[in-house]
Phi, psi and omega in degrees: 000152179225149168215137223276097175275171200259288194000265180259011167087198173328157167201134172231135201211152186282164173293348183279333200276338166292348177285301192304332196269333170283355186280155158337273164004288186310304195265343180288353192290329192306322214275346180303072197287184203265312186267009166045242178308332206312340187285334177309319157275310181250078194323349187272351193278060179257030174251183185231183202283002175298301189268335163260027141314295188305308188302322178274349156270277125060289198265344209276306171308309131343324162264324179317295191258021154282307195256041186265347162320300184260030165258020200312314148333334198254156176282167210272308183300318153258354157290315171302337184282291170265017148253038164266276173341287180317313186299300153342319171298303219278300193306311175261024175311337225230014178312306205249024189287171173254186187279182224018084127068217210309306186321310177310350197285330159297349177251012179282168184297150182286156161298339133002299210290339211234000174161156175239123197249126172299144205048035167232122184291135206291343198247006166267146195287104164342101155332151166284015200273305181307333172272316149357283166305302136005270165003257161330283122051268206245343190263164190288357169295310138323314190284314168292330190271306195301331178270317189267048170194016164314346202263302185276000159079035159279105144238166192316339189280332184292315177277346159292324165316270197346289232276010171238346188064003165288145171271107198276164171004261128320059207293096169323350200272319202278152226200096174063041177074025183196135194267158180231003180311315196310299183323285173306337142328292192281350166307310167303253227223113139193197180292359175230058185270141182283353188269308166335265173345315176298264170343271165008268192296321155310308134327295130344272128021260208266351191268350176102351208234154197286309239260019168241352204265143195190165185279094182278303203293343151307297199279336160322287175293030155236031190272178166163167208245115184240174178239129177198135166049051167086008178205138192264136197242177184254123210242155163254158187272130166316334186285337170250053178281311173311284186344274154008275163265023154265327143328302184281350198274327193298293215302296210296356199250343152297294183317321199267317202247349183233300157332257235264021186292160189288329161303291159335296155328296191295297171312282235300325183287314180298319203274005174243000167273320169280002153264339182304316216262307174280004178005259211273311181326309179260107186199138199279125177290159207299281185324094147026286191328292180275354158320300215293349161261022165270140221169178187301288181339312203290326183265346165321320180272007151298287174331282160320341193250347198236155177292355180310139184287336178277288171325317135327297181288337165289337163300279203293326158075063167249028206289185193290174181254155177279127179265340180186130174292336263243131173272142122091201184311313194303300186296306186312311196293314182306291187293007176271318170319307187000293196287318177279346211268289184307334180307301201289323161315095181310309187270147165338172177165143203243105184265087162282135173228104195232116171250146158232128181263112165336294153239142177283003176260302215271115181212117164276136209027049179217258185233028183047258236231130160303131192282134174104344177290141183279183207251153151263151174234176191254134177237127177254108185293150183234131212267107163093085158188170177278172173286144174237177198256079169276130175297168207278323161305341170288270194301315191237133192292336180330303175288331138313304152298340218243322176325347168262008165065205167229159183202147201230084185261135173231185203221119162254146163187166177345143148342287171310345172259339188327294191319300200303323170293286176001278179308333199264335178308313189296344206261339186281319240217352159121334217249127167273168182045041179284129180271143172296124185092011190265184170241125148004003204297131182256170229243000000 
C-alpha cells in the first residue's frame, strides 16, 4: 500500500505497519498540529503530527539503507528486524504529544501514573517523550506490534529504546558482540536525525518559508556506519559536511524565524496562563484508551467553555500585542531591567523569554558533548590510505561560531499600554523614540 504525502511523495508501508497506523493511538496524531499556535502566523501550518510520523517512518527506513552498506556483517534476517524496528521509532516517536504540541505539555499525566523508577518523583509531570513510550510500551498497542511483527522479532521494548534512547536489558541490537543501539539511536534523535530531516522540511513546506529547507537527499547518500570498541556509530562523508551545516544553520534559523514568531509565543503564553489557572481541572489521562481522544478539539472546548480571560482571548484570537523586542546582548540589558520596569509600568504585561542553542550535543563551554551521545564522526578519504574518523565538531568550526546560541526576550500588553511600556522601556535603557514592537538597538 502507498500513501501519498505533499513531502515525500509515495511512502510505501506493509500490511503489519497499516495495522499499527490504523491503531487509535496511532490516529489520534491526525487531530495533533504539528506547529500548535503556528497556524495563527503562518495560515498553512494546518498539518499535523500525523503526517510528520508517517514522514519520519518514511526516512527513517531511507537512512537505514543509506548505511546498510557498511553492515555488511549483520545477517539478512536482523537487518529486516531492525529496520522494521527503526521504522516503527520514526512512526511512533511522536506518540505522547499533547495536544497543540508542545503548548500542551503541562498538562500530560505525572509520572507515577504512566510507569515506575525509583528516585523519580511519581507527582513530576511527564515529558512527551516519556508517555511516548509509555504508550509504545504499556498499551494495547504493544499487543499489536508483538502479533504482527512476530515474523521479524519485533518487539514493543525494542521500539521503545530507539525512541528513549535506554538500553533495555538484553540489548536486542547486538550482533556477534557488537551492538548497533548507538547507530539506530542517533538515526532517531541526534544531531543527523530523521525526526529533524522531516520537521525541517515539513515545516518549511507548509509555513511557506525558505530558512528549513536544506539538500537531505544528499546528505542521506553520504551517510554511513563505522565500528568502534563493540559498537556501530553513524558516520557522514567529508564531501557533505556544507550540506550539514546547512542543515544545522536550517534547525537554528527556523527556531529564530518560525518556532519563536512573536505571534506564536503570545498564544502560547496565554494557553500557559490559562493552565496554570486550571490547575488539576485540566489534566490528559493515563489510561492509553481515553488518551487516544485527547486532542486540540479536546482541549479546545475546555478553553471554549470556560470563563477564564485568557481563555477568552484565545477563543476569541485576541492575542496579546508586542510592545517591545530586544535580542542578545539586548535582551541580557532589558532582564536586568525587569523589576524596576515592572515598578514603572501601570498595565499588566507578560515577559516571554525564548533560547535557542545551536546545538544541545554540543555545548562549547559547558560541557562540549551530552554525556552517553554518541558522536557523529566525519569520514575523511585519504588518497591511497584508508579513510580516517573525525568528530564531526573537530571538522567543523561551525559549532564553535555558532556557540552562544540566541535569545529574544519580549514584553507583551494591552493594546491600549504599548506607547506607554514602549517609551518607558526605551528611556530606561537609552534608545530614543522605541515604537511599540521595535527593538532596542542602542546607536
Amino acid at each position: 500500500m502507498e500513501i501519498r504525502d505533499p513531502v515525500h511523495g509515495p511512502i510505501t508501508i506493509t500490511p503489519a505497519e497499516r495495522k499499527v497506523i490504523d491503531h487509535p493511538l496511532v490516529q489520534r496524531l491526525r487531530g495533533i498540529s504539528q506547529l500548535g499556535f503556528g497556524e495563527r502566523a503562518f495560515p498553512g501550518a494546518t498539518h499535523t503530527r500525523f503526517l510528520h510520523s508517517l514522514g519520519t517512518m518514511q526516512l527513517a527506513g531511507a537512512a537505514f539503507d543509506a548505511v546498510a552498506g557498511d553492515l555488511g556483517f549483520v545477517a539478512r534476517a536482523d537487518m529486516r528486524r531492525f529496520r522494521a524496528t527503526l521504522r516503527l521509532a520514526g512512526l511512533l516517536h511522536d506518540l505522547g504529544h499533547p495536544p497543540l504540541s508542545h503548548g500542551g505539555e503541562r498538562i500530560l499525566p505525572r509520572i507515577g501514573e504512566i510507569r515506575t523508577v525509583q528516585g523519580d518523583p511519581p507527582r513530576r509531570t511527564a515529558t512527551h517523550e516519556e508517555m511516548s513510550v509509555a504508550l509504545v510500551a504499556n498499551s494495547d498497542l504493544a499487543d499489536l506490534i508483538r502479533l504482527e511483527f512476530a515474523n521479524e522479532g519485533v518487539r514493543p521494548d525494542h521500539v521503545a529504546a530507539l525512541i528513549s534512547g535506554r538500553t533495555p536489558p538484553d540489548d536486542p541490537f547486538q550482533v556477534g558482540g557488537v551492538t548497533l543501539l548507538p547507530l539506530l539511536k542517533q538515526l532517531i534523535a541526534s544531531e543527523l536525525d530523521v525526526d529533524r530531516m522531516d520537521y525541517l522540511t515539513r515545516d518549511s513546506y507548509f509555513t511557506g518559508v525558505a530558512y528549513g529547507r536544506f539538500d537531505k537527499d544528499w546528505l542521506l547518500s553520504h551517510m554511513g556506519a563505522h565500528r568502534s570498541d563493540g559498537e556501530v556509530g553513524l558516520t557522514l562523508d567529508s564531501n557533505a559536511i556544507f550540506t550539514f551545516e546547512d542543515f544545522l544553520l536550517s534547525r537554528f534559523h527556523m527556531f529564530l524565524m518560525v518556532y519563536f514568531h512573536h505571534k506564536t509565543m503570545a498564544y502560547q503564553r496565554m494557553l500557559e496562563r490559562f493552565l496554570e489557572g486550571a490547575g488539576r481541572r485540566i489534566r490528559a489521562p493515563a489510561d492509553a484508551r481515553r488518551f487516544s481522544d485527547c486532542n486540540d478539539e479536546w482541549l479546545f472546548r475546555k478553553i471554549r467553555g470556560s470563563t477564564d480571560p485568557w481563555a477568552s482571548r484565545i477563543s476569541r484570537s485576541s492575542p496579546l500585542a508586542l510592545a517591545v523586542e530586544a535580542w542578545d546582548d539586548e535582551a541580557s540589558d532589558l532582564d536586568r531591567m525587569r523589576d524596576r520596569l515592572e515598578d514603572r509600568l501601570s498595565g499588566p504585561c507578560e515577559w516571554v523569554d525564548s533560547e535557542v542553542e545551536f546545538s544541545k550535543y554540543f555545548r562549547f563551554g559547558k560541557d562540549d558533548r551530552h554525556a552517553g551521545s554518541p558522536t557523529l564522526m566525519v569520514r575523511v578519504s585519504h588518497h591511497g590510505t584508508r579513510p580516517s574518523l573525525v568528530p564531526v565538531d573537530e571538522y567543523s568550526d561551525l559549532f564553535m561560531r555558532q556557540a552562544g546560541g540566541r535569545r529574544v526576550l519580549r514584553i507583551y500588553g494591552r493594546e491600549d499600554d504599548l506607547k506607554t511600556i514602549s517609551r518607558t522601556v526605551g528611556s530606561m535603557l537609552g534608545v530614543q523614540g522605541l515604537k511599540p514592537g521595535g527593538r532596542p538597538v542602542k546607536a
